[in-house]
N, C-alpha and C positions, 0 to 999 in steps of 0.2 A: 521403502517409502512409508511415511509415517501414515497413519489411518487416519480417518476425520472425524472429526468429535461431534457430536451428533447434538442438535439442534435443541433437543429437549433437557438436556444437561445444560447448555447457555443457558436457556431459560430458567432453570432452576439455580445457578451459581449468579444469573443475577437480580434473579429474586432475593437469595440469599445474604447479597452485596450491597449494601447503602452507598453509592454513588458519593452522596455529601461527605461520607467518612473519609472517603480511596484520595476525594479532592484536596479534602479539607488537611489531609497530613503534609501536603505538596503545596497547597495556597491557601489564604486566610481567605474567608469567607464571611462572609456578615447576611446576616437574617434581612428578605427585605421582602415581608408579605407571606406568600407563601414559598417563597423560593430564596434561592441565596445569589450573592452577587459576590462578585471581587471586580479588579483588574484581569485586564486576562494576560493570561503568562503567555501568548502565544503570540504577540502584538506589543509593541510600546503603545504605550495609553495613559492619560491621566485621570480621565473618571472612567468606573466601572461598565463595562458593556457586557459581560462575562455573568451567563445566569447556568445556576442548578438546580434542576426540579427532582425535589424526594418524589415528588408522585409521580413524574414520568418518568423516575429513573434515565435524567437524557442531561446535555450540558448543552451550552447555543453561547457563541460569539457573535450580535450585532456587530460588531465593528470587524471582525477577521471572517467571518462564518465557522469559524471550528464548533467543532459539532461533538455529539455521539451518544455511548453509554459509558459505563466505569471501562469497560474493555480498550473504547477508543481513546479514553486519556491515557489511559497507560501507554498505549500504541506511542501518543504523540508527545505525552510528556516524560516519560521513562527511556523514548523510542526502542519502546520493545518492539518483536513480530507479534501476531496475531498470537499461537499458541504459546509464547513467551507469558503473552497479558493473559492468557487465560488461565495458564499455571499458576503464574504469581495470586490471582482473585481465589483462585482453587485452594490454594496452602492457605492463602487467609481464614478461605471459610472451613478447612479441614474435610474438603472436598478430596477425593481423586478423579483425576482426568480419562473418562473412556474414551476407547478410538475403535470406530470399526470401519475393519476391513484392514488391508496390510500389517505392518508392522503396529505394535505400540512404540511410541516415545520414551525410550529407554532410560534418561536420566530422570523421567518422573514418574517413571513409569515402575521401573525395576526397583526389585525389592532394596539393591545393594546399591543405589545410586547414590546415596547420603555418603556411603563409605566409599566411594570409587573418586567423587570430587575431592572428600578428605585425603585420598591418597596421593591424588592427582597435583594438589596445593603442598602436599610434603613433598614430593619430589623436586616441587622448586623449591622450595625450602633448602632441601639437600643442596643441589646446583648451587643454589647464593654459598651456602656454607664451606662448597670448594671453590669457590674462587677466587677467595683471597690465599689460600695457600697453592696455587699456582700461577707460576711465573710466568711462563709464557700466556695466559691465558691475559692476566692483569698487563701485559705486554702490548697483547692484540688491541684490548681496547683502548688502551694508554694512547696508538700509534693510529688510532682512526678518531681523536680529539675525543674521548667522552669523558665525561667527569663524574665524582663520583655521585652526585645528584642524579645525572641523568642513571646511569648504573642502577641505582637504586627505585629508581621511578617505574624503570621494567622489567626489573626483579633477573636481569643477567647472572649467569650464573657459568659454571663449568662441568661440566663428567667427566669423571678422571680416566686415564687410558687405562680401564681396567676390565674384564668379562663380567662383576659379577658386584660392582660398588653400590649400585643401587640397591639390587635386589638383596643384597647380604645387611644394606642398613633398612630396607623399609619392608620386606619378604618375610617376617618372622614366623608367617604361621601358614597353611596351603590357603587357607581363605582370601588370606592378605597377597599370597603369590598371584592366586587367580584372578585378583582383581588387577593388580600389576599387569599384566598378559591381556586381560580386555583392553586397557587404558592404552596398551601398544607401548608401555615403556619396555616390555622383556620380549624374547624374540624365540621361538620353540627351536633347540637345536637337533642335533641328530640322538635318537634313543628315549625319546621324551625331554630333554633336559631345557633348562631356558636360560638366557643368558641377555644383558645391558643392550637394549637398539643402540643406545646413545653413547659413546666411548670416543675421548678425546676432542670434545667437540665445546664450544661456547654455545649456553642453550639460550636461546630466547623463549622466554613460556610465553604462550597464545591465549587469549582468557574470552569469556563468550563476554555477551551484553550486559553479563552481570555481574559481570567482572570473577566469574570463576575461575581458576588454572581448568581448559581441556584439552589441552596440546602443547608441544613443542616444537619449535623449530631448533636444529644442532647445524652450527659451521665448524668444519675440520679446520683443525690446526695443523700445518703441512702440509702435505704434497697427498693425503687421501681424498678419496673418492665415494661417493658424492659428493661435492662442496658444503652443499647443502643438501640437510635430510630434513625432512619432517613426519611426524605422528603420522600414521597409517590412518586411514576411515576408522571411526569405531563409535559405542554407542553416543559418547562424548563431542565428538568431533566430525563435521562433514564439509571437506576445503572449502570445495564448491558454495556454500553456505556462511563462510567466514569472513574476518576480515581481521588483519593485524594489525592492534591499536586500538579500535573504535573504541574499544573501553577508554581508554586512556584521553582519546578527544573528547568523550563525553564528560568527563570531569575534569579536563581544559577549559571546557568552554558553556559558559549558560546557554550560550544559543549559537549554535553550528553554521557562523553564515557562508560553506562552502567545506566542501571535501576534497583531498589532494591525495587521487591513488597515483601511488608509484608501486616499484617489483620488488625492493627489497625490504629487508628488518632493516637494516643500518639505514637507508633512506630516509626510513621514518625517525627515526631515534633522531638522525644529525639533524633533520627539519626540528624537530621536538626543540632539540639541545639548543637551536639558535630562533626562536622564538613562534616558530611555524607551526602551531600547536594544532592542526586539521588534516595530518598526515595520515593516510592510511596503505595498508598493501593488502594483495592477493595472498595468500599463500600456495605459490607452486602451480598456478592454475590459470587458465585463460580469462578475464570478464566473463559472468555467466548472468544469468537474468534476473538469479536471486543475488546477486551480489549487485546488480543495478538499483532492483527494488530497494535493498536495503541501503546504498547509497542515497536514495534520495528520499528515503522515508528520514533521513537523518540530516540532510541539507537539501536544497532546493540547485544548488551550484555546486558541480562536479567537475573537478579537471584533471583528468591523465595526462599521465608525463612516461612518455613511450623515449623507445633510442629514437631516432631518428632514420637511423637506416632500415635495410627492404623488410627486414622479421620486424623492427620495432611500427612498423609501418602497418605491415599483418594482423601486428596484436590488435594496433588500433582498431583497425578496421572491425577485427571479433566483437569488441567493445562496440562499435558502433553497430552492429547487428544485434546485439544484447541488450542496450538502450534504448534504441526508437521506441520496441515497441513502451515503454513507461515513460515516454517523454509528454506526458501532460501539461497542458498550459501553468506558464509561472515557472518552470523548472529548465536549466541551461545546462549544455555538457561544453567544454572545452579539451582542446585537446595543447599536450607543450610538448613538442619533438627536439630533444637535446644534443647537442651538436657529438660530433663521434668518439668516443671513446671519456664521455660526460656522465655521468649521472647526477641525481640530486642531493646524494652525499658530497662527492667530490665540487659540482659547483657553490654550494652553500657554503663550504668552505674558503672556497678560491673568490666568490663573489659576493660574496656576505648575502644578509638577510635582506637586503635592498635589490642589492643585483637579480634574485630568483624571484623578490617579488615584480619585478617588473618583466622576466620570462614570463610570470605566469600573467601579469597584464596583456601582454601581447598574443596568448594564446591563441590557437585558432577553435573559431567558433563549431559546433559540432556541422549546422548547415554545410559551411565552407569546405570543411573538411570529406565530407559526403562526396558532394556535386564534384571536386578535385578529384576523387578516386575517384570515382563511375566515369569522369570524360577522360581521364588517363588513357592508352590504345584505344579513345572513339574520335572518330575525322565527323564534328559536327556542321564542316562545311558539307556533307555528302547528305541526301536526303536518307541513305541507308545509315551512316551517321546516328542522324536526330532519330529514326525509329528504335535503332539498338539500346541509347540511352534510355530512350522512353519508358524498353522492356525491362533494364536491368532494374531503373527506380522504382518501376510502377507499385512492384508487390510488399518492397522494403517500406516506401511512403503512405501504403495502404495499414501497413502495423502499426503504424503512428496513432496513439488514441486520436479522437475526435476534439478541435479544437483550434485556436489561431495557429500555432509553431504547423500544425497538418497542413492547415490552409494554405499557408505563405510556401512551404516546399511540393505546393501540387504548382503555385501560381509561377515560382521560381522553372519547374520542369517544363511547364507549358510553355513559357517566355525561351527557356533554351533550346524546347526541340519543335515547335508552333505544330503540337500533335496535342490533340485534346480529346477526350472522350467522357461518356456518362461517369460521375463516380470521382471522376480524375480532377477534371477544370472547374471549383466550385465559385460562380462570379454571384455577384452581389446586385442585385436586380433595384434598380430605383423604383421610389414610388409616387403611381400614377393616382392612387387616391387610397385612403384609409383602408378601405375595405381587402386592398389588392397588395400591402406592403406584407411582404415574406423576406424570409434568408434561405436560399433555396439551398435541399436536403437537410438545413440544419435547425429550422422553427417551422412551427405552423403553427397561423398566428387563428387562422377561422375560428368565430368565435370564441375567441379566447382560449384556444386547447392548443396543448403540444400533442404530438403523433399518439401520447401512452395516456390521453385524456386527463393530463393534471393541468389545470389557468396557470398560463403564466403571464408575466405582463407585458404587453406588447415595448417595442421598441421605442424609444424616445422620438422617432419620426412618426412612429403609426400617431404616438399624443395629437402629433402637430394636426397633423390631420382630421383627428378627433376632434380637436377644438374648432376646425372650421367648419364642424357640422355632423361629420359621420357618426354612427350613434357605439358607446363605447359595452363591452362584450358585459351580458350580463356574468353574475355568479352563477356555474352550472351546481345543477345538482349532483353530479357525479363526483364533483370537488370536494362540496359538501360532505357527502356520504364520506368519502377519503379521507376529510380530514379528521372527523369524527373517529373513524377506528385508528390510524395513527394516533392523535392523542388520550382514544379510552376505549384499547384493545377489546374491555370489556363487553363493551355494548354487543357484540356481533352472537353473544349469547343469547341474548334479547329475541334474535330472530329466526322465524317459524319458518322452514326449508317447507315450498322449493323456491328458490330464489326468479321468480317470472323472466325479473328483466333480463338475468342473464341473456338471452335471447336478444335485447335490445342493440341495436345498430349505434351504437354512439361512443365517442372517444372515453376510454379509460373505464368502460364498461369491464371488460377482460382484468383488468387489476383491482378494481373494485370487486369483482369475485374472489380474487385471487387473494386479496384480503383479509375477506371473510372467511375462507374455508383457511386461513393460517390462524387465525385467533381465535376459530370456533377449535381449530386441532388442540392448538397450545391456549387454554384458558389462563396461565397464568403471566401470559407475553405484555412486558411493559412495553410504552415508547422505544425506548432504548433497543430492543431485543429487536421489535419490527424495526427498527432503521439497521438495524445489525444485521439482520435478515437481506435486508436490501441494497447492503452497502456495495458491492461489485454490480448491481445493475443499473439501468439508464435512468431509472425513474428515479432514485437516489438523493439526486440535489432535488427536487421538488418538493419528494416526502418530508426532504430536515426543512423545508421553509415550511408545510403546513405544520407539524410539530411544534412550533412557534407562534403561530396567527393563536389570536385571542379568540377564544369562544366564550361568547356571553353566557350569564347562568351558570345552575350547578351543575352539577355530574347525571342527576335524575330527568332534570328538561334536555339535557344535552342527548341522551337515549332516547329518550321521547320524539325529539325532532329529529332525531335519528328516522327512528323507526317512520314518522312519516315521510320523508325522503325521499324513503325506501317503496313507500307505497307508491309516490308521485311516478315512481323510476316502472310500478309494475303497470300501472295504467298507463302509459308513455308505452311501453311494450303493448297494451292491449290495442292501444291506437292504432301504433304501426303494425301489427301481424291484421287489425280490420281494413286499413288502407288496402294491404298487400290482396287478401281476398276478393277486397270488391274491387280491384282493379282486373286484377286475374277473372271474375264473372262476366268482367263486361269483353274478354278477351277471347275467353274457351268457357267451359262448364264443368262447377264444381262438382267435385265429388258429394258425398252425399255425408261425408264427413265432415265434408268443410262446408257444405250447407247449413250442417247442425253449428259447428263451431260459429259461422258470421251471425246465426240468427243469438246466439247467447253473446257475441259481442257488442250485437248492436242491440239488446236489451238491456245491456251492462252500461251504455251509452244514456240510452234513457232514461235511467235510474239513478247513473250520474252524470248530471248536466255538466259539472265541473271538469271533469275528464281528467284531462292529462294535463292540465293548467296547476 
């Protein structure tokens, strides 16, 4: 397992990193104030909503909300992972990447990674170079329709049936051997000796996101066994983590609107060859979680194309336990089960590019497909029936992030098995007047606060209601305070520990600290870095809307009102711990400590009339 890169390294590589530079190579940009605008590449749009702040190091979509720092445009316009984007910012800045704790990341890691990709790229090289001098090999393909375009688009190649072809042409030196031997091209035989994994086989090379060679895939020609082999684990390559083609759809296509895994290399190729350019496969491996995430970090619409029979049924199913939990709102799975002894080579060919696009029109929706397996052996006329269903959905429907797709499969279970419980059945509460409109476990509207104390704006119903009278939430001050370190991390230096309020009873109190003690650690944490910090927790969408509200004045009033806030927030504390006492005196008898403490809070009262206003 790769180690974690540690916090104060982000900080510093994107300190190091000018945001407008990483955009501006990827999208024109134009000056407009203090910030830059374009179009934004993530939305069709005709004027600009798309802004990038040098000084918050952050980027913001009005019209899509795409959000972030330099990290997350790479994420979303490169669609790299996380540590992909952070290597690539790293080599810009001539940075190295630490990681602690497990393993390091060994292609950025390792000294000989430069030279292990270069070898990894020759050996396809090699492959292409034999394959036109074998027959049979230019046979196989000839007789599954590929041409020599397509041929050449995925760098197909051959290994001639020999022990020792590769390593005799690309092995010249022991350095060069050893690197051969990590990459998993040569195989340790008996007495030390190493000899070709790959003999007689049509290779498919496997390339990561950035379009490197780190793997292969080999089909035997004849009656050998395995049919199909592929590259071993190694520092280059981890199945479970891959995907064959993405490369290749990525520069198909400007914008990904769906992904189509299937099982094989030739799958993907013959879709490729007849105009289905969002083809992707597994290599050798079941759906796994990271192969979901990066599914739909790359399209929003995903469809597996499984056999149809009881294994190709199974797989699905795997898949559908590897999905839900990343099924966030906006994002679809489908599923397309092909009739027996079908796949999606063989029907694209028999049914042209019309015929499989309308299989995949008709796919079944991920929901459907769910609810069909789990009632499969359940008798939901039986009240044991409807309990049993209830048990097998409940924990699967519970992984589903928070959101409508959640909603609608708790409301679908409850309509099937009319069993409902806390957590489970989440219903929609009308409203009896302004003050009382909620979405129950999922807003809280008092006051203006959600549960983690950031204002959000009430519902378009609570309006209505507002407007016949109800009085509408002020601005808290904790908001305040929040938005202020969000957009000028700085300020939290400004303030003299100990923080009073902490102490204080009110929403968003607990992150409001939690704020502070991150940008008093990391002094030099942009915007960008604190929404980066925050990006896998709940408060997340909140913080990128304060990030964006306009704060009046410069950078020195904006501390300034800072800091008084902050005071408002310690006398608000001083209020409530005098409330707490003198209610407690008139109940039992203080201490003699807390005699002292109410008699200096209620002197602090008289000396500020203003108080906690």
């Amino acid at each position: 397992m790769a180690g974690r890169i540690p916090d104060n390294f982000i900080d510093e590589l994107l300190t190091r990193i000018d945001i407008v530079d990483v955009i501006e190579q990827r999208v024109p940009l134009r000056k407009a104030g203090r910030d830059y605008s374009a179009r934004c590449p993530f939305h069709d749009e005709r004027s600009p909503s798309f802004t990038v702040s040098p000084a918050k190091q952050f980027f913001h979509c009005f019209g899509c909300g795409a959000h972030g720092s330099a990290i997350k445009f790479l994420m979303d316009y490169d669609r790299l992972e996380f540590v992909d984007a952070v290597e690539e910012l790293a080599t810009r800045a001539g940075l190295t990447v630490p990681y602690e704790g497990g393993n390091k990341r060994a292609p950025q890691t390792s000294s000989d990674s430069g030279d292990l990709y270069t070898l990894m790229d020759a050996s396809a090289k090699f492959y292409q170079r034999e394959l036109p001098r074998s027959e049979k090999a230019c046979a196989y393909f000839a007789s599954r329709g590929l041409d020599a375009d397509t041929i050449t688009r995925f760098g197909l190649g051959f290994a001639p049936d020999e022990w020792g072809a590769l390593k005799s042409a690309l092995g010249t030196t022991p350095p060069r051997l050893a690197l051969l031997e990590k990459g998993g091209m040569l195989i340790n035989g008996e007495k030390g000796s190493t000899y070709d994994r790959f003999r007689d086989r049509v290779m498919f090379p496997i390339h990561d996101r950035r379009g490197r060679v780190i793997a292969f895939g080999g089909r035997v020609l004849g009656d050998g066994t395995p049919k199909y082999l592929n590259s071993p684990e190694t520092p280059l390559f981890h199945k479970g983590q891959q995907l064959f083609a993405l490369w290749h759809v990525r520069q198909a296509n400007a914008k990904i609107a769906r992904l189509i895994v299937v099982e094989g290399y030739m799958d993907v190729i013959a879709l490729f060859q007849h105009g289905i350019t969002q083809a992707v496969a597994t290599l050798g491996t079941a759906t796994t979680r990271e192969h979901a995430e990066l599914l739909f970090r790359n399209s929003a619409d995903v469809f597996f194309c499984f056999d149809g029979d009881r294994a190709g049924r199974s797989a699905a199913w795997r898949a559908v336990e590897s999905v839900l939990p990343r099924m966030r709102d906006g994002r679809q799975a489908f599923f397309l089960f092909l009739p027996d002894g079908e796949d999606p080579d063989s029907l694209v060919r028999t049914e042209g590019t019309p015929g499989f696009e309308q299989r995949l029109a008709n796919a079944t929706p991920l929901s459907e497909f769910f609810f069909a397996h789990q009632e499969s052996e359940t008798n939901l006329g039986t009240t044991d029936g409807r309990s049993r269903l209830a048990e097998k959905c409940k924990a699967l429907i519970e992984s589903i992030p928070d959101g409508a797709f959640k909603d609608r499969m708790q409301e679908v279970l409850v309509e099937k098995t009319a069993i409902s419980w806390p957590g489970l059945a989440r219903t929609h509460h009308a409203v009896r007047d302004g003050a009382q409109a909620l979405l129950e476990d999922r807003v809280l509207i008092a006051k203006g606060e959600t549960p983690d104390g950031i204002y959000k704006p009430a519902p378009q119903r609570m309006e209505k209601s507002l407007r016949s009278g109800a009085r509408a939430p002020e601005r808290s001050l904790v908001r305040s305070a929040i938005t202020t370190l969000v957009q000028q991390p700085a300020c939290a230096m400004a303030i003299q520990p100990p923080t009073i309020f902490a102490a204080l009873r009110q929403p968003g109190i607990p992150l409001l600290v939690e704020l502070i003690t991150l940008c008093r650690a990391r002094p030099d944490i942009s915007t960008g870095a604190v929404l980066e910090h925050f990006s896998e927790r709940s408060e997340a969408a909140a913080l990128r809307k304060l990030a964006v509200e306009e704060i009046p004045g410069d950078a020195e009033m904006t501390c300034a009102i800072f800091l008084e806030t902050l005071g408002k927030l310690n006398r608000q504390t001083e209020h409530q711990r005098r409330d707490e006492l003198q209610k407690k005196s008139t109940e039992s008898s203080l201490s003699a400590d807390e005699m002292h403490e109410l008699r200096a809070l209620l002197n602090n009262r008289n000396n500020n009339p203003a108080g906690a206003k």
